[in-house]
DSSP file (Angstrom, degrees, kcal/mol; ACC not computed):
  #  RESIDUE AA STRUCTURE BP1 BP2  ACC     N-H-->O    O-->H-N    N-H-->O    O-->H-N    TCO  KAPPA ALPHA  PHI   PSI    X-CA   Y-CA   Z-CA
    1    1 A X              0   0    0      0, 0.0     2,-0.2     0, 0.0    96,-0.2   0.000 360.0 360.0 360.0 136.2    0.0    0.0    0.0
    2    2 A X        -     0   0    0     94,-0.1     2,-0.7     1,-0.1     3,-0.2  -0.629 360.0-139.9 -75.8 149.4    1.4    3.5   -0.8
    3    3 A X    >>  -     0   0    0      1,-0.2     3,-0.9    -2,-0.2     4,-0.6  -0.924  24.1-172.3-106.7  91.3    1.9    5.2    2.7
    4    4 A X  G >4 S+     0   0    0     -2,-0.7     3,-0.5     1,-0.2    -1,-0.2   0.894  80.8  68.5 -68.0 -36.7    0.3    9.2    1.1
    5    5 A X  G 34 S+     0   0    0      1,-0.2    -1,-0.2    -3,-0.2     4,-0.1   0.834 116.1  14.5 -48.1 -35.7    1.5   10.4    4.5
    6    6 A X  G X4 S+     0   0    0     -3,-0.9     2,-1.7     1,-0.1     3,-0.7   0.307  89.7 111.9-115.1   7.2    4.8   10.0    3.9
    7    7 A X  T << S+     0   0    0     -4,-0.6    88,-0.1    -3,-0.5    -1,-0.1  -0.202  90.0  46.5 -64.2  40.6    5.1    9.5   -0.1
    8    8 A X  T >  S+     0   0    0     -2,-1.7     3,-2.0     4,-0.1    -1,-0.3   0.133  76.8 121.3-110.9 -26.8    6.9   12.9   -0.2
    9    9 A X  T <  S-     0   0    0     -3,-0.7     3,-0.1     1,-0.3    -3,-0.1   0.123 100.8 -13.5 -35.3  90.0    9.3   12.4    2.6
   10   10 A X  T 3  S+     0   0    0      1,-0.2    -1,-0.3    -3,-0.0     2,-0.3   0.627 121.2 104.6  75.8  14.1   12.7   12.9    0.9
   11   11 A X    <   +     0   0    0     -3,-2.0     2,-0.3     2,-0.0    -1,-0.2  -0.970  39.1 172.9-126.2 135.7   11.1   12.7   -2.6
   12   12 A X        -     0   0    0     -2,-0.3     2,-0.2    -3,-0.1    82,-0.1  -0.996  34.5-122.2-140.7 147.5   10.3   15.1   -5.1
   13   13 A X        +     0   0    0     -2,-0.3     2,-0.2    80,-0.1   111,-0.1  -0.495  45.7 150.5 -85.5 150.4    9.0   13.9   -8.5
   14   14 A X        -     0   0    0     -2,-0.2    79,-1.0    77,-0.1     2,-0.4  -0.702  42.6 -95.1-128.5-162.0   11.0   14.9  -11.5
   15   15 A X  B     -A   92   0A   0     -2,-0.2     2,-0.6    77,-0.2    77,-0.2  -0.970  16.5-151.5 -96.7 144.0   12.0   14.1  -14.8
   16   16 A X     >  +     0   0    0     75,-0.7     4,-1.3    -2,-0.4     5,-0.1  -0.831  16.7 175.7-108.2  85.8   15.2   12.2  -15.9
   17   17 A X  H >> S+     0   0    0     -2,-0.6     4,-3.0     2,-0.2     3,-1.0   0.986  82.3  54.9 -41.1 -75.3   15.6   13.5  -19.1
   18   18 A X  H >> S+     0   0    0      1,-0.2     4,-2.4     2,-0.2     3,-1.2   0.859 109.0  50.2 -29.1 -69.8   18.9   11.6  -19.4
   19   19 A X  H 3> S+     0   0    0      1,-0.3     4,-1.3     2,-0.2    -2,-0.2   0.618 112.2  54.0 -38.9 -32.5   16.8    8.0  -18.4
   20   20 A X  H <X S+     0   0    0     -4,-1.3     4,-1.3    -3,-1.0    -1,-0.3   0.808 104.5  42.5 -73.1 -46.7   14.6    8.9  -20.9
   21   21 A X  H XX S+     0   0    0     -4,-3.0     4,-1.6    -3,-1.2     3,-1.5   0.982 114.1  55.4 -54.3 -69.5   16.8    9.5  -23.9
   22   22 A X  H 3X S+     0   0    0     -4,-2.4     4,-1.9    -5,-0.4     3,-0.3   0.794 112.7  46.5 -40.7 -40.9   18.7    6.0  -22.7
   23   23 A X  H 3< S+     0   0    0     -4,-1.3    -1,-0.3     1,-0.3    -2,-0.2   0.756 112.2  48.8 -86.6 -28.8   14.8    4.3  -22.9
   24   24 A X  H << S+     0   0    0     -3,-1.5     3,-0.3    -4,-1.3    -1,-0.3   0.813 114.0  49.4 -69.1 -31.7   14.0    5.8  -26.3
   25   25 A X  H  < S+     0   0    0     -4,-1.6    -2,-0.3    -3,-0.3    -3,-0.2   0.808 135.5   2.9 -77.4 -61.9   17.2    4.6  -27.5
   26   26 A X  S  < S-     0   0    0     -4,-1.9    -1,-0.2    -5,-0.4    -2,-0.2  -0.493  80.4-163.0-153.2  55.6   17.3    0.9  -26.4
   27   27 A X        -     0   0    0     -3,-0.3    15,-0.2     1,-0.1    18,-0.1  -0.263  34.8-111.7 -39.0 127.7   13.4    0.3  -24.5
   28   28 A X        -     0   0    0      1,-0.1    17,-0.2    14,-0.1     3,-0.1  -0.225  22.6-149.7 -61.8 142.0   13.9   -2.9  -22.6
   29   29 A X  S    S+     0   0    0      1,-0.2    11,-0.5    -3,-0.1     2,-0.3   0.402  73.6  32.7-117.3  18.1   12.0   -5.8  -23.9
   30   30 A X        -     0   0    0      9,-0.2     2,-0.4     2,-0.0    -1,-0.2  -0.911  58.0-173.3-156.7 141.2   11.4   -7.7  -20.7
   31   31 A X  E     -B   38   0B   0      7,-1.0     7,-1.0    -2,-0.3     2,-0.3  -0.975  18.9-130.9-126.1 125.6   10.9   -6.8  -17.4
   32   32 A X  E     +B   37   0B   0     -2,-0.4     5,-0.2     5,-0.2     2,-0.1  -0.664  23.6 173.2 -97.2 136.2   10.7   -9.1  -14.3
   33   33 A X        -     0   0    0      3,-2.2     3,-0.1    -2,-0.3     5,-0.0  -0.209  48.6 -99.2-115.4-138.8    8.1   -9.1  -11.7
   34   34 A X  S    S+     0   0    0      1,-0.2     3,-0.1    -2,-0.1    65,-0.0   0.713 127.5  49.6-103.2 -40.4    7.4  -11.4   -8.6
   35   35 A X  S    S-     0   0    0      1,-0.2     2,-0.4    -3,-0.0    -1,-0.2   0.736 126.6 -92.4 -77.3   3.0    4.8  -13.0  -10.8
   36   36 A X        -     0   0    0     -3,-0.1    -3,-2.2     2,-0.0     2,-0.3  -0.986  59.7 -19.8 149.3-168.3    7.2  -13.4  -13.6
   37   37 A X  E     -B   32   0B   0     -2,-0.4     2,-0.5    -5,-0.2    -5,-0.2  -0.913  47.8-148.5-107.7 139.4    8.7  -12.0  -16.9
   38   38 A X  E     -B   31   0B   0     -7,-1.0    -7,-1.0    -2,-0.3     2,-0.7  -0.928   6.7-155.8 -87.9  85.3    7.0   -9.4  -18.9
   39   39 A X        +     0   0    0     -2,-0.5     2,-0.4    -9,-0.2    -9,-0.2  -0.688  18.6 167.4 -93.8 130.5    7.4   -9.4  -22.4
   40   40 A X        -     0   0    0     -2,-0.7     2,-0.4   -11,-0.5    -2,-0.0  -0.911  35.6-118.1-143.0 144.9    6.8   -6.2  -24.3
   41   41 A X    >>  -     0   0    0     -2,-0.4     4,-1.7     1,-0.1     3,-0.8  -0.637  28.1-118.8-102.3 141.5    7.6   -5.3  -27.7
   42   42 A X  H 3> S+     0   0    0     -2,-0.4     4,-2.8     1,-0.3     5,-0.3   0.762 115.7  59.7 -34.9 -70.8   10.2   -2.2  -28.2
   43   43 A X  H 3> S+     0   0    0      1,-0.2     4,-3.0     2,-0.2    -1,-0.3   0.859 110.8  38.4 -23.8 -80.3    7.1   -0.3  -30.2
   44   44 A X  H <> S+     0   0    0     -3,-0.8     4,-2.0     2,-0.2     5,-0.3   0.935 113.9  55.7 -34.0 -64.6    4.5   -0.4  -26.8
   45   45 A X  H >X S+     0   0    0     -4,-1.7     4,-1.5     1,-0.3     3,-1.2   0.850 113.8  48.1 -48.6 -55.9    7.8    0.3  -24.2
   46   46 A X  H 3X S+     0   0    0     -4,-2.8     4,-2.1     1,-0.3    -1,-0.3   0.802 109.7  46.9 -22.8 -69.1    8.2    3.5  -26.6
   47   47 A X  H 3X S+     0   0    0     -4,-3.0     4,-2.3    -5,-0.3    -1,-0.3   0.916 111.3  48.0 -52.8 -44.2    5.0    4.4  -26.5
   48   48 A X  H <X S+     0   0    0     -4,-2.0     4,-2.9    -3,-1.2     5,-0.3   0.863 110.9  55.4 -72.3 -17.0    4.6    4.2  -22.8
   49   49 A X  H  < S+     0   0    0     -4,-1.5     4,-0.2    -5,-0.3    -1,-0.2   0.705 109.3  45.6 -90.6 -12.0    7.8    6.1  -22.5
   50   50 A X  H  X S+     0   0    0     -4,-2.1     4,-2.4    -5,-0.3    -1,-0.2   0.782 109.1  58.1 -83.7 -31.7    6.5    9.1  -24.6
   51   51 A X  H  X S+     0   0    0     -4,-2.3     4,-2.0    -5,-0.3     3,-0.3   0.912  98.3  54.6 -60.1 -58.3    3.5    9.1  -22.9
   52   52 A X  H  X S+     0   0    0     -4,-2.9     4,-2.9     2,-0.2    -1,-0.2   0.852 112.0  44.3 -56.5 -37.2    5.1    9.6  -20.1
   53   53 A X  H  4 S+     0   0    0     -5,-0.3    -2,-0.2    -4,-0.2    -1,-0.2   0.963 111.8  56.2 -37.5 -56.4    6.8   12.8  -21.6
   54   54 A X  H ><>S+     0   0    0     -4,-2.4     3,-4.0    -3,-0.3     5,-1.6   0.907 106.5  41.1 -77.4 -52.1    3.9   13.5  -22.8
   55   55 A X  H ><5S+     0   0    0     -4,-2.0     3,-4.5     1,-0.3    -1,-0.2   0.935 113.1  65.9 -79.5 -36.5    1.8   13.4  -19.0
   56   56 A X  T 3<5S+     0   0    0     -4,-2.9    -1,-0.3     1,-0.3    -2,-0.2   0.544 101.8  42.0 -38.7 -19.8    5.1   15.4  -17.8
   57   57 A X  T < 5S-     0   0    0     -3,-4.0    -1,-0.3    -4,-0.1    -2,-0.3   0.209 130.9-106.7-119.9  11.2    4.2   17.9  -19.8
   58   58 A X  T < 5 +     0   0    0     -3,-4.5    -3,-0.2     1,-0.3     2,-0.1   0.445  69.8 136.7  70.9  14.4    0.5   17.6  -18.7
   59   59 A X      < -     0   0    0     -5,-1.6    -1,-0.3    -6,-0.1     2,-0.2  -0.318  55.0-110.9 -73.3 160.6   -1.1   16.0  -21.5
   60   60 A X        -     0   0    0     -2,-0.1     2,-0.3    -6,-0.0    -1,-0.0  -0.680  30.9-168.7 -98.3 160.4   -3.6   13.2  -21.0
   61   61 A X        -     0   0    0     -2,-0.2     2,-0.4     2,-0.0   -10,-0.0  -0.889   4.6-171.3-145.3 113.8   -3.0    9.7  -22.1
   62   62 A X        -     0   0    0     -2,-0.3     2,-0.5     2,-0.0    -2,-0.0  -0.972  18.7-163.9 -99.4 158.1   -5.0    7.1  -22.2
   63   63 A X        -     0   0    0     -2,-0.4     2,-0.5     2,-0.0    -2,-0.0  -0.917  14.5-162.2-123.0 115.2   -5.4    3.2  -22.8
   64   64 A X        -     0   0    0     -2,-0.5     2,-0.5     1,-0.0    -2,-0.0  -0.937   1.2-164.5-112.0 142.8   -8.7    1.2  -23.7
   65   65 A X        +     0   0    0     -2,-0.5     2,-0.1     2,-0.0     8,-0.1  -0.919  17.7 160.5-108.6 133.5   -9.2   -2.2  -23.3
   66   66 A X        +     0   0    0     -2,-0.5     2,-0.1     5,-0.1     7,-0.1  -0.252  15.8 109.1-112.7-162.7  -12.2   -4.1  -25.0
   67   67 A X        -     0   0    0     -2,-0.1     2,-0.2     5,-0.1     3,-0.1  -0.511  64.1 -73.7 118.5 175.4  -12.9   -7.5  -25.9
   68   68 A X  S >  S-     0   0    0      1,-0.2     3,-1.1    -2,-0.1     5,-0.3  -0.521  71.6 -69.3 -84.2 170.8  -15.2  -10.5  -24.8
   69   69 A X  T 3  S+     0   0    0      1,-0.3    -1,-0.2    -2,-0.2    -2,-0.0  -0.055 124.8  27.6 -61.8 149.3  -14.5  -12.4  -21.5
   70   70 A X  T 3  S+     0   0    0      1,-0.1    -1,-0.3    -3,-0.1    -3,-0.0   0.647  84.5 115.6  78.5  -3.3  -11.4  -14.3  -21.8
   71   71 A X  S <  S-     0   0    0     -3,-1.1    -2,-0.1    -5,-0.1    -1,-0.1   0.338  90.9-103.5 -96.7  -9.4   -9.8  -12.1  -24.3
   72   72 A X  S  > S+     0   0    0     -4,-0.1     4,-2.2     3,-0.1    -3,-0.1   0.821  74.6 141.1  96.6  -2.2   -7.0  -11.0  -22.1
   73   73 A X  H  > S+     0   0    0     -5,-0.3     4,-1.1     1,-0.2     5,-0.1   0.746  77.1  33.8 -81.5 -54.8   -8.4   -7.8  -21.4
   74   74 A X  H  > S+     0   0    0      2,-0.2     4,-2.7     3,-0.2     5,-0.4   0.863 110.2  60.6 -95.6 -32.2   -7.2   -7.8  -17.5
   75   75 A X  H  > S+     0   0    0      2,-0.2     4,-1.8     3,-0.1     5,-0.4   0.942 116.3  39.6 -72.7 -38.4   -3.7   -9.8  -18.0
   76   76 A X  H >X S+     0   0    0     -4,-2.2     3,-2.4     2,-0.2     4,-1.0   0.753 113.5  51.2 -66.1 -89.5   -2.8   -6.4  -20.5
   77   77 A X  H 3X S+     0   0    0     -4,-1.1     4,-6.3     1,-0.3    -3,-0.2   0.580 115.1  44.1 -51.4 -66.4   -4.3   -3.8  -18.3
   78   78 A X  H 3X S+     0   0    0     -4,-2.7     4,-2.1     1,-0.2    -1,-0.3   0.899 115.4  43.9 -56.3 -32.4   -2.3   -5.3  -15.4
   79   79 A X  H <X S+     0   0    0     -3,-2.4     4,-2.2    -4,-1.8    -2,-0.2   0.968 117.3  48.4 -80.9 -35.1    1.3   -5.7  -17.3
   80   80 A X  H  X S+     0   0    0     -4,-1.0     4,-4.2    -5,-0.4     5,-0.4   0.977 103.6  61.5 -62.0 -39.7    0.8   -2.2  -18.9
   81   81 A X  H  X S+     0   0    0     -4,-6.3     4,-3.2    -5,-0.2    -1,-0.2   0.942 109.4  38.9 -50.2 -33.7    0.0   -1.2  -15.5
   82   82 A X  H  X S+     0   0    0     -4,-2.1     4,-2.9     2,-0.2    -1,-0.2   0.864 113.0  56.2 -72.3 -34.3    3.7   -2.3  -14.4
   83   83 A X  H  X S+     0   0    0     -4,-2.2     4,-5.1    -5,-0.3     5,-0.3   0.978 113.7  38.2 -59.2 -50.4    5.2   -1.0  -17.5
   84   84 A X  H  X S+     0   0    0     -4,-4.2     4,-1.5     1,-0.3    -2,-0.2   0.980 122.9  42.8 -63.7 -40.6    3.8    2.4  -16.8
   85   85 A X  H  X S+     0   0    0     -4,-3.2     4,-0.8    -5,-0.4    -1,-0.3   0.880 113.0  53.0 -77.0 -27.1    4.5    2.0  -13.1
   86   86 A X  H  X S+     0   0    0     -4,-2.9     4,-2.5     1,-0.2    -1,-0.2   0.987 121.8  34.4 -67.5 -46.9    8.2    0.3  -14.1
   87   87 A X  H  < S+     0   0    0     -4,-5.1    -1,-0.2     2,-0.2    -2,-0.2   0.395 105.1  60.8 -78.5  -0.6    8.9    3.9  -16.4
   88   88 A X  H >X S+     0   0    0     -4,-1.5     3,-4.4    -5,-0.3     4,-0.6   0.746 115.2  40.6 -95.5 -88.1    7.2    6.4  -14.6
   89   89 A X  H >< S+     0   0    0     -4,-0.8     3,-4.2     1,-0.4     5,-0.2   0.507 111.4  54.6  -8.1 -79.9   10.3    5.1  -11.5
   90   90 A X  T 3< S+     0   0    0     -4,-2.5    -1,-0.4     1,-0.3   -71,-0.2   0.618 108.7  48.7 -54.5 -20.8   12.9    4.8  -13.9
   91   91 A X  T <4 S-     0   0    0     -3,-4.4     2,-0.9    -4,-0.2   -75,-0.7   0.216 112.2-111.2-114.1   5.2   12.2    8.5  -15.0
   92   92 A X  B << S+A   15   0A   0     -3,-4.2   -77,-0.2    -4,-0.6    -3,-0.1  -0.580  89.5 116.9  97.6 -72.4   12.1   10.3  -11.1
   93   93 A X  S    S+     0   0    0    -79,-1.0     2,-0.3    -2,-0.9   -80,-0.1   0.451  77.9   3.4 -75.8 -53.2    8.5   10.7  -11.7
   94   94 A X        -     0   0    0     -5,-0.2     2,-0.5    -9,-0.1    -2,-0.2  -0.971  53.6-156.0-140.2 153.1    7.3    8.4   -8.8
   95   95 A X        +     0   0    0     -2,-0.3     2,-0.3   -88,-0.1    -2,-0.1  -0.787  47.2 111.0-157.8  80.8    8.8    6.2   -5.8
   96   96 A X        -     0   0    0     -2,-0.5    -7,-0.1   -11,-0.1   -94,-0.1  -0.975  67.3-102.7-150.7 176.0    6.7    3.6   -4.7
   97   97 A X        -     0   0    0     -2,-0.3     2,-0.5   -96,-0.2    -2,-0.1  -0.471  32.0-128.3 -80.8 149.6    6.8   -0.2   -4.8
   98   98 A X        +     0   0    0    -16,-0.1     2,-0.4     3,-0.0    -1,-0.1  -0.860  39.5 167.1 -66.6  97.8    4.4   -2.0   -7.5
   99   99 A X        -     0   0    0     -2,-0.5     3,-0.5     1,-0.4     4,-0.5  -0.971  42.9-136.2-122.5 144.2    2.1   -4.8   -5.6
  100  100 A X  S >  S+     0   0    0     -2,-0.4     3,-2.5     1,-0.2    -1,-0.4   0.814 102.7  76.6 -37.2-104.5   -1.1   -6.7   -7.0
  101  101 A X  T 3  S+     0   0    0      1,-0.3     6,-0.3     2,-0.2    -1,-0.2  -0.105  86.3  53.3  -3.5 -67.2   -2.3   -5.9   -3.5
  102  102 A X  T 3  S+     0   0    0     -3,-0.5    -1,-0.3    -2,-0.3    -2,-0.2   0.743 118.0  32.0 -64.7 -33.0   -2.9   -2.6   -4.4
  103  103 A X  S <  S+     0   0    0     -3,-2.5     3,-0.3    -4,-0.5    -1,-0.3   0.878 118.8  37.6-107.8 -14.4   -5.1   -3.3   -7.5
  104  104 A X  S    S+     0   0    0     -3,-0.2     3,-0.5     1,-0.2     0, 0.0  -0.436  87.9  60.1-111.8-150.7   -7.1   -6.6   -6.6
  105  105 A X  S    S-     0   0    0      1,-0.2    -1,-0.2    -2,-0.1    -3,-0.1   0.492 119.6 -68.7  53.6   8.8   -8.4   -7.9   -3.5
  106  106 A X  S    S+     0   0    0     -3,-0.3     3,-0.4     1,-0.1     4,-0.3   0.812  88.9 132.7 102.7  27.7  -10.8   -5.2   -2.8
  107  107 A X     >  +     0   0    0     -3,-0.5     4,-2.6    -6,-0.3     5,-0.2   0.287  36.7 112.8-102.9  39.0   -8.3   -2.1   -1.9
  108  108 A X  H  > S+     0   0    0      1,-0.2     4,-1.8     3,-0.2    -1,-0.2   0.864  75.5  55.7 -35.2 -35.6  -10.5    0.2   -4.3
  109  109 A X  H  > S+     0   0    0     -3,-0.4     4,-2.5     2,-0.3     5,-0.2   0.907 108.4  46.9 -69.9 -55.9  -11.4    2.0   -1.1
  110  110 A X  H  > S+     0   0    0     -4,-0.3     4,-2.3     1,-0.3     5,-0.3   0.975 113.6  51.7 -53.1 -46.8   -7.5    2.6   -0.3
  111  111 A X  H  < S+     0   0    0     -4,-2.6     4,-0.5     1,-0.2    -2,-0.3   0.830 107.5  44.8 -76.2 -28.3   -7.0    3.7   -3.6
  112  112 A X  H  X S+     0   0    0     -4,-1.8     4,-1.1    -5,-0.2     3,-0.4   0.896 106.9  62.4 -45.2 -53.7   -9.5    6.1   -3.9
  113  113 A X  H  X S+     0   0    0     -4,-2.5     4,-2.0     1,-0.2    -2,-0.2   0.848 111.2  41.0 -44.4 -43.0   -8.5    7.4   -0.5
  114  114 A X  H  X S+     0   0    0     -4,-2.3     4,-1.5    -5,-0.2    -1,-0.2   0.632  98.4  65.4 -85.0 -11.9   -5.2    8.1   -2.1
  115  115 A X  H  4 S+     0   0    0     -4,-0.5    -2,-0.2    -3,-0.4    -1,-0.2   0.793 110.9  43.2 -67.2 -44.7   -6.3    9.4   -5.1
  116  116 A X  H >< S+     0   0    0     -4,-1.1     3,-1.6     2,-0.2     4,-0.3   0.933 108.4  59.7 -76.4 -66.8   -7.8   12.4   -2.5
  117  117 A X  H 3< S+     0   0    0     -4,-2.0     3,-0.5     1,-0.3     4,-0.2   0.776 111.1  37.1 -62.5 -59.1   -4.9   12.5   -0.8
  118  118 A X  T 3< S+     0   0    0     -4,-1.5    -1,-0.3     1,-0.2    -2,-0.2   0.085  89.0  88.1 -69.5  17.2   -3.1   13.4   -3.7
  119  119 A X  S <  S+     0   0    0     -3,-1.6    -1,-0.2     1,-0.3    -2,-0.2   0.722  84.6  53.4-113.2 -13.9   -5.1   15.5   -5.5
  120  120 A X  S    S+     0   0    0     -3,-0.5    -1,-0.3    -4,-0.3    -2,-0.1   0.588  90.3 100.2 -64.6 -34.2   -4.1   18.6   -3.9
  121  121 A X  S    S-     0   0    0     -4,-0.2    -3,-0.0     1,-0.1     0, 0.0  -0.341  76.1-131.2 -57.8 112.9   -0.1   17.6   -4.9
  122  122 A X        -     0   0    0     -2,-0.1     2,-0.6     1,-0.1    -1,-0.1  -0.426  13.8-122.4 -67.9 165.3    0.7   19.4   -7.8
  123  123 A X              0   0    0      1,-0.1    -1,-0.1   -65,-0.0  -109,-0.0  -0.903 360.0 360.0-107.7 107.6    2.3   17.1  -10.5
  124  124 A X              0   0    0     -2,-0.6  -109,-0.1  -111,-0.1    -1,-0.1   0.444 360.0 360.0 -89.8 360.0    5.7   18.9  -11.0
């Protein structure tokens, strides 16, 4: 769970310009998490790593996912969610750990709560 009380405490988000160039340059094409390896093709990391430029600079971004049941529709949503959460880190932007917890099991309530929390924090 992100702790919003202390989620500025010796952090302030930036951008790494440098980190950024290096990720446009050579985008990783796997990333490991607890549940496993992530593979993600050069094109996507790109995108999420412009995007992120892009929200730096306060533009909106978004991602839809459709389909029928079974379609894969939640196993993407969650590995983009780590992608975004791996590049937004790698790029200053934000500094807390990536757990499932936080998006299944019922913490909607937490996350909303932080969602408020934050919502007075400018995004610098």
């Amino acid at each position: 769970m992100i702790d919003v009380e202390n989620y500025y405490n010796d952090f302030k988000p930036e951008f790494n310009k440098e980190r950024y160039m290096e990720l446009m340059r050579d985008p990783p094409q796997y990333l490991e998490t607890e549940q496993g390896t992530i593979s993600i093709d050069k094109r996507v990391m790109k995108s999420v790593v412009g995007g992120c430029r892009m929200l730096w600079k306060e533009f909106d971004r978004n991602h839809i996912y459709y389909g029928g049941e079974g379609t894969g529709k939640s196993h993407t949503a969650f590995q983009h969610a780590f992608v975004w959460w791996w590049v937004l880190n790698e790029l200053g932007m934000i500094n807390y750990e990536f757990t499932m917890e936080n998006i299944i099991y019922g913490r909607i309530k937490h996350m909303m709560a932080a969602f408020d929390r934050y919502s007075e924090i400018p995004f610098v």
